[in-house]
N, C-alpha and C positions, 0 to 999 in steps of 0.2 A: 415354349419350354415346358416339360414336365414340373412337377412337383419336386424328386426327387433334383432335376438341374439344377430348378431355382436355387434349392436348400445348398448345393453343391456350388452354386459362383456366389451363396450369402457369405462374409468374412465372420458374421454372429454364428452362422453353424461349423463353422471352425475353432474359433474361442470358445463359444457355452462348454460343450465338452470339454474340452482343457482348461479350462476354470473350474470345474466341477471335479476335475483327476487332483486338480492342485490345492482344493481348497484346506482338505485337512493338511497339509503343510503347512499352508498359509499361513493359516489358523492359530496352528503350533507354535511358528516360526512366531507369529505377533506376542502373541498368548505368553512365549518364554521372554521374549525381551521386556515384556513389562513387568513381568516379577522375575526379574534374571537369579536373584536369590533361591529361588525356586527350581529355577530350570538348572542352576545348581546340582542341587541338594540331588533331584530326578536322576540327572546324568551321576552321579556318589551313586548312589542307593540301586539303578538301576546294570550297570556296569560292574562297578566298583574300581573303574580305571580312575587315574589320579595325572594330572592334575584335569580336581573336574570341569573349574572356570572354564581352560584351553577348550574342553573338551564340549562343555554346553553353548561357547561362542560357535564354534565350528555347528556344532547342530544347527543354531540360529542362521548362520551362513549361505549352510547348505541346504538346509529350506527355502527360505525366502528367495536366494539368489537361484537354484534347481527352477522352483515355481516362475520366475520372472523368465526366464529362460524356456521354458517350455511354453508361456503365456504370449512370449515373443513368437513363437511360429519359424515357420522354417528351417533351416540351419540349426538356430537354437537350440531347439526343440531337442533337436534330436542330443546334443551337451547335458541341457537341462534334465532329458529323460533318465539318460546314464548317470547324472550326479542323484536321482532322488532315486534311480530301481536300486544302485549300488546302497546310499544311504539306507534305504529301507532293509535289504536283505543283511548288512550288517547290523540294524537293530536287533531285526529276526534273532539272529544266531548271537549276536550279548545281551540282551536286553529282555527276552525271553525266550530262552532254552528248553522247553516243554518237554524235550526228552530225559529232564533233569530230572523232570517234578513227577507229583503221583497227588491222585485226588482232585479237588476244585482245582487249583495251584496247576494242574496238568491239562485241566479242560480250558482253562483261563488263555492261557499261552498258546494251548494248539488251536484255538479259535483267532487269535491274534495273528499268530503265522499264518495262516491261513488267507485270514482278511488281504494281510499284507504281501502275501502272493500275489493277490488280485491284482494290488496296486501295480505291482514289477509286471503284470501280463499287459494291464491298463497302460504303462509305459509305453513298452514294448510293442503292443497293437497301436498308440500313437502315433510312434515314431515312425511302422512301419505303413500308416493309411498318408501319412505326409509325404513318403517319401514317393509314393504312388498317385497320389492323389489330388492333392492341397493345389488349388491353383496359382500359376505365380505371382508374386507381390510385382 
């Protein structure tokens, strides 16, 4: 076997990278439930949808459970991808609006969106290398 096989029948060079797409969710998702007061206030101030409890549980929801889903492989994968690209590109467009702003306020945001394009292509190339790819469980 080549180099490139081996790496292709390892089930770790199939995880690393989708643990590494998932971690800032992870992250997120951990990081809000232990200061839930917090992740709150975030989802107030960042939205300004109401109510914001509903509104920061589902964050937490759909973090964690997106990542575990995608982290699962497979089938999953491909649920999990579509709950955190959707997730994502609706923070995008409430959560910073860069076409709003003007100044830092403007740079701040279009570098955000931007990043978090990544993530939605980062999905999207997953789903799409599994669905090709991924050997069968």
């Amino acid at each position: 076997m080549t180099l490139i096989q081996d790496a292709r029948a390892s089930r770790a060079a199939w995880f690393v990278p989708r643990r590494h797409l998932c971690s800032a969710f992870l992250a997120s998702g951990v990081l809000m439930l232990a200061d839930f007061p917090g992740a709150v206030a975030e989802a107030c101030g960042l939205t300004g949808l109401a109510p914001a409890v509903i509104l920061a549980a589902l964050v937490i929801t759909v973090q964690r459970g997106g990542s575990v889903l995608v982290l699962a492989g497979g089938r999953a994968l491909w649920l999990g991808s579509a709950l955190l690209a959707r997730f994502t590109a609706l923070t995008m467009i409430l959560g910073h609006p860069f076409c709003f702003r003007s100044g830092i306020a403007w740079i701040r945001d279009l570098t955000f969106f931007l990043v978090h394009a990544g993530f939605i292509a980062g999905f999207l190339f997953a789903t799409m290398i599994v669905a090709c790819l991924e050997p069968p469980r």
